[in-house]
DOVEXKE-335615 format. One record per residue (C-alpha): residue number from 1; residue in one letter; y negated, z, x. Coordinates in steps of 0.1 Angstrom, whole numbers. Example, Ala and Ser with C-alpha at 12.3 -4.5 7.8 and 13.67 -1.06 7.14 Angstrom:
k, r, yy, zz, xx
1, a, 45, 78, 123
2, s, 11, 71, 137
This chain:
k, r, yy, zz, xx
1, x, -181, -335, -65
2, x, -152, -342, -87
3, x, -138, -317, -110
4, x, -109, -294, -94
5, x, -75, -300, -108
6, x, -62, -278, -125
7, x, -23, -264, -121
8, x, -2, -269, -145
9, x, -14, -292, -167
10, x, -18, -283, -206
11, x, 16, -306, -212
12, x, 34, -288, -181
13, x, 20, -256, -196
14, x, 37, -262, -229
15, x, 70, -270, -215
16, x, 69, -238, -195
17, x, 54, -217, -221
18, x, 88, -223, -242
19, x, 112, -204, -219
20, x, 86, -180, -203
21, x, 64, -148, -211
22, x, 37, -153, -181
23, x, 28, -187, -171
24, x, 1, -190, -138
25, x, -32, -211, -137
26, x, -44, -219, -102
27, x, -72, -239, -91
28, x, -73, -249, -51
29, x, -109, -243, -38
30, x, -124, -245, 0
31, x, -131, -208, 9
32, x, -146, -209, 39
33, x, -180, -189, 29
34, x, -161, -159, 11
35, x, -142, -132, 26
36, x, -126, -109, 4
37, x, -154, -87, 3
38, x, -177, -109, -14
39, x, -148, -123, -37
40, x, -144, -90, -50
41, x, -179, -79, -58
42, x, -187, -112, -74
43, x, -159, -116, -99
44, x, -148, -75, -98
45, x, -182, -65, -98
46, x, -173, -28, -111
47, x, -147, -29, -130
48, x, -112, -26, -122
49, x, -99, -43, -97
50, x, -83, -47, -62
51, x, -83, -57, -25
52, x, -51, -65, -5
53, x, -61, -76, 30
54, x, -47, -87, 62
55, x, -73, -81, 90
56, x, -48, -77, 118
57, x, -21, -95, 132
58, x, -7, -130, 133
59, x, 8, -153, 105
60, x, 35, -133, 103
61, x, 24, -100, 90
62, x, -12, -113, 85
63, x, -17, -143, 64
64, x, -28, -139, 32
65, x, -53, -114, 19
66, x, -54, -109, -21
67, x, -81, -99, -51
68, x, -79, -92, -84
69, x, -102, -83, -112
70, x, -100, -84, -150
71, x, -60, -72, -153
72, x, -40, -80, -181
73, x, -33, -41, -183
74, x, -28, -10, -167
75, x, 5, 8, -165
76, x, 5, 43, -155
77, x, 27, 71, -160
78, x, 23, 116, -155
79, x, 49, 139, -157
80, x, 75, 112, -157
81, x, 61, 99, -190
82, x, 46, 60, -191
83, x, 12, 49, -206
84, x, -3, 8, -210
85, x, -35, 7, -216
86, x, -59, -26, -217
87, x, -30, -47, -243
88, x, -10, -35, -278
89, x, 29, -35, -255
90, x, 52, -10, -261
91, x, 63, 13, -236
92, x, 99, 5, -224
93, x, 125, 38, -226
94, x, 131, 54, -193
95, x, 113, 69, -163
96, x, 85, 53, -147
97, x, 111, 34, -122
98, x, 129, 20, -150
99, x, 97, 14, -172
100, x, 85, -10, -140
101, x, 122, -24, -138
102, x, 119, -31, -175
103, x, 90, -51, -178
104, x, 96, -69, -143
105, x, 125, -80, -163
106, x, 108, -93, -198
107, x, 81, -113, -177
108, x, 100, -144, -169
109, x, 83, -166, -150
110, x, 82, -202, -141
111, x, 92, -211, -103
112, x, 60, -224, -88
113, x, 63, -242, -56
114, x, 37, -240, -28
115, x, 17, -212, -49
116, x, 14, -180, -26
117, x, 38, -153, -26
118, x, 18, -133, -51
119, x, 11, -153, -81
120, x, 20, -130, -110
121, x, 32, -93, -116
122, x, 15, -58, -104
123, x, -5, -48, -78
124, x, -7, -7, -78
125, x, 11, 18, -64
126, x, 40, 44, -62
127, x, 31, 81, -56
128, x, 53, 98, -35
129, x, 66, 117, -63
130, x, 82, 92, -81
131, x, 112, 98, -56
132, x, 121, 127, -82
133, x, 136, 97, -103
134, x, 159, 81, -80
135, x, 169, 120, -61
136, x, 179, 151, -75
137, x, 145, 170, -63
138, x, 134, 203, -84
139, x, 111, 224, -65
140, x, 80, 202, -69
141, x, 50, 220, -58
142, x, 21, 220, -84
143, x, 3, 191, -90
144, x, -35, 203, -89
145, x, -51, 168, -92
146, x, -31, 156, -118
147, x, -34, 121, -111
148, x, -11, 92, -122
149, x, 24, 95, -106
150, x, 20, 53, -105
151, x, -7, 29, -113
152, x, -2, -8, -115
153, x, -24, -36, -126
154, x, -8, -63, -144
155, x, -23, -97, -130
156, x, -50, -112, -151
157, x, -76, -128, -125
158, x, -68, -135, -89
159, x, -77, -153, -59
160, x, -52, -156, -29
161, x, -71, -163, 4
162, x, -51, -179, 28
163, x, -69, -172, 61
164, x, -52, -201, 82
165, x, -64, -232, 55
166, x, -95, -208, 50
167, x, -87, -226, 11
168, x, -88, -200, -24
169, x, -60, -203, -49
170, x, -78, -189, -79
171, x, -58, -184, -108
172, x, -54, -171, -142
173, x, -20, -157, -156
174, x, -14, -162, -189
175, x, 9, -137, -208
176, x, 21, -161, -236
177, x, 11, -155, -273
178, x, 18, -171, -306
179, x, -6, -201, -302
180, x, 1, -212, -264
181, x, -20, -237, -266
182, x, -50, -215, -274
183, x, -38, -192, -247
184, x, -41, -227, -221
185, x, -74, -237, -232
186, x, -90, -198, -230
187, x, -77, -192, -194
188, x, -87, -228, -184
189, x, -123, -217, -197
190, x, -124, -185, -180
191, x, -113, -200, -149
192, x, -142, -222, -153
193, x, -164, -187, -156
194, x, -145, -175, -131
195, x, -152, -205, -108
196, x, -192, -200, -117
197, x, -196, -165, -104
198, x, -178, -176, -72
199, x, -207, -201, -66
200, x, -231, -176, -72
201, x, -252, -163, -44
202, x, -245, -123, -37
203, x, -279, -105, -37
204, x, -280, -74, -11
205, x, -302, -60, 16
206, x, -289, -60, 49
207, x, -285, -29, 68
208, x, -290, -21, 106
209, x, -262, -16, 128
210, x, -261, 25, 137
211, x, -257, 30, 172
212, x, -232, 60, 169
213, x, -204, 67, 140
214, x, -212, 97, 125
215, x, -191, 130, 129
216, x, -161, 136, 106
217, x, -178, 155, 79
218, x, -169, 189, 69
219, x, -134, 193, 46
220, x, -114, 219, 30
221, x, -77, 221, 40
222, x, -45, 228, 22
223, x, -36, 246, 54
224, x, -56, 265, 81
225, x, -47, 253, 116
226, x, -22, 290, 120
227, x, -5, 282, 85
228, x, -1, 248, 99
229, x, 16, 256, 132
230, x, 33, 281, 112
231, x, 49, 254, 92
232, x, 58, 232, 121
233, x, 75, 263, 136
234, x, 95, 267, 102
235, x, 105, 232, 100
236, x, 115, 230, 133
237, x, 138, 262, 127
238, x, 150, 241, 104
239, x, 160, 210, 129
240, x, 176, 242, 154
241, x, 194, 249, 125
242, x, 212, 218, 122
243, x, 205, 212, 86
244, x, 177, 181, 95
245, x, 173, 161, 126
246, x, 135, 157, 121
247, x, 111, 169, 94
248, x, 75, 155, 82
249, x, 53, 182, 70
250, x, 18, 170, 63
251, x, -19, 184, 53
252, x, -44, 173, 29
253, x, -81, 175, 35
254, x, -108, 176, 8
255, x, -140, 164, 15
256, x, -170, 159, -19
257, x, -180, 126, -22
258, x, -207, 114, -47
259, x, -210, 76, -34
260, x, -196, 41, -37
261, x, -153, 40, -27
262, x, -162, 3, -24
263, x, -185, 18, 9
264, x, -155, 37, 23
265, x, -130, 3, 20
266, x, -159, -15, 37
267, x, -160, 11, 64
268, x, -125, 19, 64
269, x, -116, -21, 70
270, x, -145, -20, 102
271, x, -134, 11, 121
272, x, -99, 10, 118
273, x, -83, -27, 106
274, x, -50, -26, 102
275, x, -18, -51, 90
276, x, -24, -37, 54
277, x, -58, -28, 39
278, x, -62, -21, 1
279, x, -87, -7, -23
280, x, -75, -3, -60
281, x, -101, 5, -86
282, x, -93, 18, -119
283, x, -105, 42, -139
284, x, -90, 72, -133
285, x, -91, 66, -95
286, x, -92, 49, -68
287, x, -71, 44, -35
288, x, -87, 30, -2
289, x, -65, 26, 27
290, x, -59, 11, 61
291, x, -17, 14, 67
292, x, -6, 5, 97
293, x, 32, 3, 84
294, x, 49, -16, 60
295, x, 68, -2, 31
296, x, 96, -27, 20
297, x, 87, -63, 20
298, x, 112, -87, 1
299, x, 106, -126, 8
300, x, 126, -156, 0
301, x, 158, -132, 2
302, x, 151, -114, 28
303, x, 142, -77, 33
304, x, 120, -64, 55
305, x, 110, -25, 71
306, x, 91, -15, 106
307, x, 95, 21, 111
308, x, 62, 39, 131
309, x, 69, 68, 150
310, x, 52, 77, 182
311, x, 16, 85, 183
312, x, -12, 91, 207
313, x, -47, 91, 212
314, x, -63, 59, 222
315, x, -76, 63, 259
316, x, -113, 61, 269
317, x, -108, 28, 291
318, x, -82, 6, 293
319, x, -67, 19, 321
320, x, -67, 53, 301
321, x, -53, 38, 269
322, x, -23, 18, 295
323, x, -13, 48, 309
324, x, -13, 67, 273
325, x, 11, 39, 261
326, x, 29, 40, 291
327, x, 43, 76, 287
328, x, 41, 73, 248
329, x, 72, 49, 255
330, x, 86, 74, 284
331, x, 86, 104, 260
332, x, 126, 114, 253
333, x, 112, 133, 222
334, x, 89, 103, 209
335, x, 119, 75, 217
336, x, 150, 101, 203
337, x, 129, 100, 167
338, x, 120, 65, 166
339, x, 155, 55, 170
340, x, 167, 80, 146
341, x, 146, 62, 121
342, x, 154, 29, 130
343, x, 189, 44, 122
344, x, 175, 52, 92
345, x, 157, 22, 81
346, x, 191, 2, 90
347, x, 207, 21, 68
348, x, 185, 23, 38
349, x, 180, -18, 43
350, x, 213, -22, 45
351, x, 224, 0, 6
352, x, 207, -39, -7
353, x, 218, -63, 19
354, x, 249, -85, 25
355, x, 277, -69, 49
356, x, 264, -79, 83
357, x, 231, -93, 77
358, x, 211, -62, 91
359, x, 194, -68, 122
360, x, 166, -52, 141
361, x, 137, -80, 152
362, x, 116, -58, 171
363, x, 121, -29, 192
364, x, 100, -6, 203
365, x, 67, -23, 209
366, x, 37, -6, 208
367, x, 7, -13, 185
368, x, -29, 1, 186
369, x, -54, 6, 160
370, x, -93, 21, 165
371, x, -83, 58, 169
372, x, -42, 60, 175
373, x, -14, 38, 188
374, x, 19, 36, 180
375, x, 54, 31, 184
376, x, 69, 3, 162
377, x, 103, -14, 157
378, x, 112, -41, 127
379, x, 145, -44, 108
380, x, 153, -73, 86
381, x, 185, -84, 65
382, x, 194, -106, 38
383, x, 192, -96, 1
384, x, 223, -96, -19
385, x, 216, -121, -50
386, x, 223, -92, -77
387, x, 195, -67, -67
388, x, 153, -72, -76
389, x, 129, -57, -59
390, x, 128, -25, -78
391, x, 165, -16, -65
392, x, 148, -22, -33
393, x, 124, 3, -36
394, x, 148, 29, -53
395, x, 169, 23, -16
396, x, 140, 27, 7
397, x, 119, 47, -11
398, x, 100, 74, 6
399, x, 101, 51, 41
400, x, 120, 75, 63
401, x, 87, 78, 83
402, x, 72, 102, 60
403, x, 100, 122, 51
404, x, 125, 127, 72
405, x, 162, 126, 81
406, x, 187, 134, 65
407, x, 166, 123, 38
408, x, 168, 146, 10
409, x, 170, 177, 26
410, x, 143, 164, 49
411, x, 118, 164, 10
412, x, 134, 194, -1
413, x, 119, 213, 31
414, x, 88, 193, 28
415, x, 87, 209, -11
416, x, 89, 243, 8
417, x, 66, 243, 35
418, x, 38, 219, 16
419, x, 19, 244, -12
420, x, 8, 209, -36
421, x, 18, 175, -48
422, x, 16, 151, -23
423, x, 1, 123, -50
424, x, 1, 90, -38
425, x, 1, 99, -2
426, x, 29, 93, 17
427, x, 44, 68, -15
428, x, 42, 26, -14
429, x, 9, 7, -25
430, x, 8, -34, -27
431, x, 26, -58, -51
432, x, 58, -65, -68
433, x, 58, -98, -84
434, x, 73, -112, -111
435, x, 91, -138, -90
436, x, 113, -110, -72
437, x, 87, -112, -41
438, x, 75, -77, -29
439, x, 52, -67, -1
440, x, 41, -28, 1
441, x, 24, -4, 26
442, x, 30, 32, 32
443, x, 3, 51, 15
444, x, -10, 61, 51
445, x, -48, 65, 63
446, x, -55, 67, 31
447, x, -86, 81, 12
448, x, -79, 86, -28
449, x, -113, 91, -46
450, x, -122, 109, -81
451, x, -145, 130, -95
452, x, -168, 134, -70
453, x, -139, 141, -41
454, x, -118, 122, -16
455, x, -88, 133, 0
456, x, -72, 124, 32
457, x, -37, 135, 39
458, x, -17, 134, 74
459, x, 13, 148, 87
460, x, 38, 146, 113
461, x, 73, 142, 129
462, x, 87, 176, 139
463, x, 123, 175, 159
464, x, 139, 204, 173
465, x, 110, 199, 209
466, x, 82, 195, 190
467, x, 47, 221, 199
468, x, 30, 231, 172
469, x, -3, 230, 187
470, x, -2, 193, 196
471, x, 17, 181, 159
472, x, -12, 198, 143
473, x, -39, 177, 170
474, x, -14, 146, 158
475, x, -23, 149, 122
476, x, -62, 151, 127
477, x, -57, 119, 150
478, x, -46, 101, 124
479, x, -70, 115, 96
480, x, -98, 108, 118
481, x, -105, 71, 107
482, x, -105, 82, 70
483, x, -124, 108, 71
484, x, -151, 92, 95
485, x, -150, 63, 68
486, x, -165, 88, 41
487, x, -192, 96, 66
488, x, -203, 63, 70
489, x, -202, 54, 32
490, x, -222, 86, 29
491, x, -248, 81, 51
492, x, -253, 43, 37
């Protein structure tokens, strides 16, 4: 077998290398015997690292699936204060936003045609928090965990899996140094290594198939179920009020857990696949979810958001689960708040799109995942040429899905009626690149692990008809997949 080629060449390299700070090195390989499971744990092994993948769906929404290992560095920032680790960079001046507008900005890249649409830049995510830099917010609840407001991996190794060709674009990005011709020739070796371990056969012992999932193990709540409902019944005095048209208070669940995250991604991706499953690894902690809902995705000009609001139960047999969807979609309360937040997402696409360009693609279809379904819609419109991805985020950020509307008084309740830091819940997790393409997930069925604890957080839409009783049944619906997901990476 011939010797892959290698893109760019060390000449094409050079040429780049004079007007740019990050230069990719890809390598096209057949893929067909790796999934991006066994990607992962051969070049990741158990360091830091990540999974983006698309289980569900069609090309559309579903095409490529992502890993990383070995990053560049690690950007992460507390109390509104930003720390690299992993490389000797200086910190940009500003907030955490601006910090990650900053650098996007000094990491010119070359254009590479027919690479994937993530080929450079960060793959992390924004805690719900960091919303306190683009709003006027300041009655934060406490911040017991203490974990990083934001957390990004700066590409070093990755391998984009296209699942249509079934081909791997490994690659290597190379942040340009002094000698760039040393910098060519070390990433074209460590591609090589890189290329070695992928051969490599994965040694493990295969396990039977249980013939039951296990309960949802035991947790400790931010809320009883009364203090819960209580909550519901003050937010919703809220929306009688008039000062909100809907309100989404949420719980947080704490459950000990001494095993392998990796187990609970593996788990997580079985019971309950969804358009966007993740699992980022660093060292301070690590975030393992299965969103069903899209953040802000921004692709050759265009900006993309699909507001989720509706839920039920799936039904015991199909004509169970047809007749669940069927009055999920006749509900006047479940339709009157999706199409307040389709209002919503219009508007916050449209703060970042040309005059007129905002459209809505999809309306009110439903979608169904292991333990829920859902009502979903999709907006769309055309990115104005002055504004990156970062302005995107600073528009849309929270999605309207897990705040509310009006917006900021919908977070200033939430503030009120939520006793901690929502973390990364409930923020934006996937990857901005340094191209100006973006593609994030709410931070939704989501399990974040760390010392010996995972968390699970779920909340709810509350409008002026909502029952208390049946929003606090909502949020254990949709924490159900998680948590059962720690029970099976328990019991293995």
């Amino acid at each position: 077998m011939n010797d892959p080629a290698i893109t760019p060449t060390l000449e094409e390299y050079l040429e780049m290398a004079s007007h740019c700070r990050v230069v990719p090195l890809a390598v096209n390989l057949v893929g067909d015997r790796e999934t991006p499971l066994t990607v992962f744990e051969k070049l990741a092994g158990d360091d830091p690292g990540f999974v983006l993948e698309a289980v569900e769906g069609g090309e559309r929404w579903a095409r490529w699936s992502f890993v990383g290992w070995d990053p560049a560095f690690i950007l992460t920032s507390r109390d509104g204060k930003a720390e690299i680790s992993g490389i000797d960079l200086e910190v940009p001046p500003g907030n955490p936003l601006e910090v990650v507008e900053e650098l996007h900005r000094q990491f010119s890249i070359p254009q590479m045609p027919g690479f994937p649409p993530l080929y450079s830049g960060m793959v992390g995510y924004l805690g719900y928090d960091c919303v306190r830099y683009v709003e006027n917010l300041p009655d934060r609840p406490p911040d017991d965990r203490q974990l990083p407001e934001m957390l990004w991996h700066f590409l070093g190794g990755l391998a984009a899996m296209d699942r249509f060709t079934q081909n791997i674009t490994l690659m290597r990005n190379i942040y340009v140094g002094e000698d760039p011709e040393s910098d060519y020739r070390e990433a074209v070796d460590r591609l090589s290594e890189d290329m070695t371990r992928l051969a490599a056969p994965l040694e493990y012992q295969m396990q039977p198939v249980a013939p039951d999932l296990p309960p949802t193990p035991p947790f400790v709540s931010t809320f009883t179920r009364s203090e819960y409902e209580a909550a519901v019944v003050k937010a919703r005095d809220y929306v009688w009020a008039g000062e909100v048209f809907q309100v989404l208070p949420s719980q947080r669940l704490t459950v000990p857990f001494a095993g392998d995250s990796f187990d609970i991604y593996r788990a997580l991706r079985h019971i309950n696949p969804s358009p966007y499953l993740f699992y980022v690894r660093s060292p301070e902690v690590e975030v393992v979810g299965s969103s069903p809902e899209l953040m802000t995705r921004v692709r050759d000009g265009t900006v993309y958001s699909r507001p989720i609001a509706g839920t039920r139960p799936r039904g015991a047999t199909p004509d169970e689960d047809a007749a669940l969807a069927e009055e999920l979609l006749a509900d006047p309360k479940e339709r009157a708040e999706h199409v307040m937040l389709i209002d919503l997402a219009r508007n916050d696409v449209g703060r970042v799109c040309e005059f007129g360009t905002v459209q809505v693609d999809d309306l009110m279809v439903i979608e169904r995942y292991s333990h829920v379904m859902h009502i979903v819609s999709a907006v769309s419109g055309t990115l104005r040429p002055e504004v990156g991805p970062v302005d995107v985020l600073r528009a849309t950020f929270p999605h309207g899905t897990v705040s509310g509307a009006p917006k900021v008084r919908a977070m200033e309740i939430i503030d009120e009626l939520e006793p901690v830091a929502r973390g990364p819940y409930a923020g934006a997790v996937g990857y901005i690149d340094f191209s100006g393409t973006m593609d994030t997930a709410i931070c939704l069925r989501t399990v974040i692990v760390a010392e010996g604890t995972a968390w699970v957080q779920a909340g709810g839409g509350v409008v002026a008809d909502s029952q208390p009783d049946f929003e606090y049944e909502e949020t254990m619906n949709k924490a159900a997949a998680p948590l059962v997901a720690i029970a099976m990476a328990a019991r293995d």
